[in-house]
N, C-alpha and C positions, 0 to 999 in steps of 0.2 A: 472471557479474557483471562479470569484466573485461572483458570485451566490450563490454556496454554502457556501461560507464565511460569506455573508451576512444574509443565511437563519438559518443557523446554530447562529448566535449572536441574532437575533430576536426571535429566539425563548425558547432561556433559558434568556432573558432579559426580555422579558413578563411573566418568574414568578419570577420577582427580590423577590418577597415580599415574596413566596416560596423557598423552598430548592432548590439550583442551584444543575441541571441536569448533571450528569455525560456527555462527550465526547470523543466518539471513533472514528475516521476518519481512515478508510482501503482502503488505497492503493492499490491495484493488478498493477501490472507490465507486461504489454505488453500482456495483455490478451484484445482479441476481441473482435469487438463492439457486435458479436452477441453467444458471447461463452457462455450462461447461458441456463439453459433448459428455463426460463421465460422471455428470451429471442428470444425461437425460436430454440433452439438448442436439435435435436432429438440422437444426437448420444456421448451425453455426460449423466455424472450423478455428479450433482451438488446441491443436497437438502439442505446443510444449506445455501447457498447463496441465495438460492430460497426463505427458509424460512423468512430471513428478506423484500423479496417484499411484502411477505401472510403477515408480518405482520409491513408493512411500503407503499409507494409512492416508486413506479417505475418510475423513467425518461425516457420517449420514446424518445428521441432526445436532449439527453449531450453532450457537448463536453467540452474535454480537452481543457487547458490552449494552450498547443503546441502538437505536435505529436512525442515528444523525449523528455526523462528521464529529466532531470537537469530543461529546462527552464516550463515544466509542471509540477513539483514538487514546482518551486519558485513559479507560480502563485497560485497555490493552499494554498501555507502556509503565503503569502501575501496578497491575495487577488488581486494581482496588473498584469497587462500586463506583462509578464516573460520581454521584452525586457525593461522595466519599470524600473523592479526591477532588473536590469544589469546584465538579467540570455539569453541573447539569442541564445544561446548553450550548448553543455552540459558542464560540470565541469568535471575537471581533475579528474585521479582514481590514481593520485602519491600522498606520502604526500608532503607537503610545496604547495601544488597547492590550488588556490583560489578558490571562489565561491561566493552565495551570502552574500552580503558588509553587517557586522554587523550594518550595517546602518538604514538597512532595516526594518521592523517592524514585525514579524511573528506572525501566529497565537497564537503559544506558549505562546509568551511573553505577549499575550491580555489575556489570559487565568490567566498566572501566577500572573500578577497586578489583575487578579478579584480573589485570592487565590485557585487558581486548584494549585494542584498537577500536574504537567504534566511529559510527556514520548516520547521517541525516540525508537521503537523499528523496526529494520530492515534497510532497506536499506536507504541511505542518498543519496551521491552522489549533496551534496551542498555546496563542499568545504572538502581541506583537510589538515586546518590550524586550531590551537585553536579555533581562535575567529569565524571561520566559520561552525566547527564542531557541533553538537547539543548542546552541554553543553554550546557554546556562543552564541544560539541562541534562548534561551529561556526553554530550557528541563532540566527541574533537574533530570533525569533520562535518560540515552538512552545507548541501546545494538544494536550492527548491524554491521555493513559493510559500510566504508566509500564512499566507487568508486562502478562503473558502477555494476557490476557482480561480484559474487565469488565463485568457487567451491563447493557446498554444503556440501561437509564432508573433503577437506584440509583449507577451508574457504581461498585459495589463489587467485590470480586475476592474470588469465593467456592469458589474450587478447592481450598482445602486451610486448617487450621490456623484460626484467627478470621479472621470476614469483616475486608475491608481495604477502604475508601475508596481510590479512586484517581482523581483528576482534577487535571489540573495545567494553570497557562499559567504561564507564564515563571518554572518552580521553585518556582511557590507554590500550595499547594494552596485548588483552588474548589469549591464546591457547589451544585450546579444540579439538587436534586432532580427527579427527574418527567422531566426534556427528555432528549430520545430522543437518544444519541449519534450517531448516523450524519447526521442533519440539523445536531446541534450543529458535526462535521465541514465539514458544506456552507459552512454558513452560516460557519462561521473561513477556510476557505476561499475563499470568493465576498470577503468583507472584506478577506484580505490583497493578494488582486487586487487592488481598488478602491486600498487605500491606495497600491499601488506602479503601478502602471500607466504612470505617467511615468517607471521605470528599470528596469531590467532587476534581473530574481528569477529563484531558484530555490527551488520549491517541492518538497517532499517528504512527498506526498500519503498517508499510512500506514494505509488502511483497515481496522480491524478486523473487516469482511466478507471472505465469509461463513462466519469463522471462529465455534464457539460463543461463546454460547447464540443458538441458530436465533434471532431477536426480527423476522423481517419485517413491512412497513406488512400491516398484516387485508387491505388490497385484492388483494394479492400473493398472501396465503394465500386467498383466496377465488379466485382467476385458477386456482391450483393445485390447489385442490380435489380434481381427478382423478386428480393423481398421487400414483402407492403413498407410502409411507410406508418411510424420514423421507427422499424423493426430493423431495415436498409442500415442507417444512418450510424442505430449502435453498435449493431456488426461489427462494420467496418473497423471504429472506434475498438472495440473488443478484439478483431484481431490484431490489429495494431498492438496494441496491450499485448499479446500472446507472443508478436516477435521479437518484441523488446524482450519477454523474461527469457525464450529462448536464443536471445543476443547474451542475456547474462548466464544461463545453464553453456554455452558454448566456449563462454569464458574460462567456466568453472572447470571442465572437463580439460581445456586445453591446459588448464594453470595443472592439471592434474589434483584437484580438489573437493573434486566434488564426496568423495569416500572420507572426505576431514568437514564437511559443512552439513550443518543440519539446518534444513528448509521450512521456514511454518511460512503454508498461505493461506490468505483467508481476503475476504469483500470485510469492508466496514460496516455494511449494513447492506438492506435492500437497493432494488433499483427505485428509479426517480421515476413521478409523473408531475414533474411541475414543468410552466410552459416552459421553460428553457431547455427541459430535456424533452421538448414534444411532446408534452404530456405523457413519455411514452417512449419503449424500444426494449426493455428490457422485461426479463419474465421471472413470477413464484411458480411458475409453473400453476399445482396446486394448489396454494398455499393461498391464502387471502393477505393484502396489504403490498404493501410498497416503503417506501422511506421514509418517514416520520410516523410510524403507525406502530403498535405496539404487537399486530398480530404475525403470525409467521411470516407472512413476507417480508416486511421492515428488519426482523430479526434474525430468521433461519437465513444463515450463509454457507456459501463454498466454503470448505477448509480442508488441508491436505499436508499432512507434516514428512518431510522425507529425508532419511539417513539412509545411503545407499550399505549398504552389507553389515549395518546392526539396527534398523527397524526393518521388521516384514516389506516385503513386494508384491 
């Protein structure tokens, strides 16, 4: 996570003297170190992910901050050791539950002192108190879901204890029965493009794919058909995911922007084998581990940083 924190400021700071570079940072959520086709991965179909490696720096050997949600999301928007930055766990998914201590420094906030525009869009799960929430931690903007997971079309949070509503935009909770989160995503995202367009943003793109509950578009699941079970399931889930980012790469291109924004993606950790993800769907390929595990698979991630005509293609 330092790394990318680091390489990302180095390189819109080397054109202080030029127009500062748009920033988009895509999270993926519990997706595999080796679930990308340019990855390695023959039984999926993933071409606009892909297409930001054709046109960016593949990492062959990333690794996550941690190998679970919470303390791998604070290194990443710290730059800092998750246990560091007082994240070595994950954060509650009730409200009035803590997370990381507005103490801390976020990328946001480095962003918004250089006059970006910035945003929260998708999942958090770094607190679920004002001053913890996005909007106290550097995002003048942010749509998502506060805690771990939520239902993609009740947007509730049914993992433990009474179900829990959870949909927020700017600390205030909304209700958008029925609309499919991962498009609701798109679409806050395609919008905050629009509105900033004329100044420089950073975006902080949080997808709650293809973490559970598997919910992919039926055409996905029908594309998958073939494969075993629940291999099927995260597919589908996964491509979904892939035409959401290529909903926002089509944005980018048409705003004419995409040559002004610099891309870092990356998974937050491995894929899942708890029962809720079926034990299963996602792959290390080689690697030994999964999600909370400390060995490669839990760790080693997809990651792909792209600046079309001044980083390599």
């Amino acid at each position: 996570m330092r790394a990318i924190f680091s390489v990302v400021f180095l390189l819109f700071t080397a054109l202080a003297e030029a127009r500062k570079p748009n920033v988009i940072v895509i999270l993926t959520d519990d997706q595999g170190s080796v679930d990308l086709n340019c990855y390695g991965a023959k039984d999926l179909t993933t071409p606009h992910m892909d297409s930001l490696a054709k046109r960016g720096i593949r990492f062959t050997q990333f690794y996550a901050a941690a190998p679970v949600c919470s303390p791998s999301r604070a290194g990443l928007l710290t730059g800092r050791y998750p246990v560091r930055a007082g994240m070595p766990g994950n954060a509650g998914s009730t409200k009035g539950r803590p997370g990381l201590a507005p103490t801390e420094v976020t990328m946001a906030e480095t962003f918004k002192a250089a006059g970006y525009a910035t945003a929260h869009i998708g999942k958090w799960h770094l607190g679920y108190t004002p001053e913890t929430m996005p909007n106290g931690q550097g995002f003048d903007y942010s749509f998502g879901h506060m805690g771990g997971c939520i239902d993609n079309y009740s947007h509730f949070f049914y993992w433990q204890g009474p179900n829990r509503h959870d949909l927020w935009r700017n600390g205030k909770e909304i209700f958008e029965d029925g609309k499919y989160f991962p498009q609701m995503m798109a679409d806050e995202a395609g919008a905050f493009l629009e509105k900033n367009k004329d100044k420089p943003f950073f975006m902080y793109y949080a997808l709650n794919t293809p973490h559970y509950p598997y919910q992919g578009y039926a055409k996905w699941l029908k594309h998958y058909a073939k494969l075993p079970y629940p291999r099927n399931l995260y597919a589908a889930f996964l491509s979904t995911q892939d035409e959401t980012i290529g909903n926002l790469l089509a944005t980018l291109d048409r705003l004419k922007l995409r040559e002004d924004t610099i891309i870092v993606f990356q998974s937050d950790h491995g894929h899942s084998h708890e029962e809720r993800a079926h034990h299963g769907g996602g792959s290390a390929g080689p690697y030994r581990g999964a999600k909370f595990s400390m060995f490669e698979g839990g760790l080693r991630v997809p990651a792909i940083i792209s600046w079309p005509g001044k980083l390599p293609e």
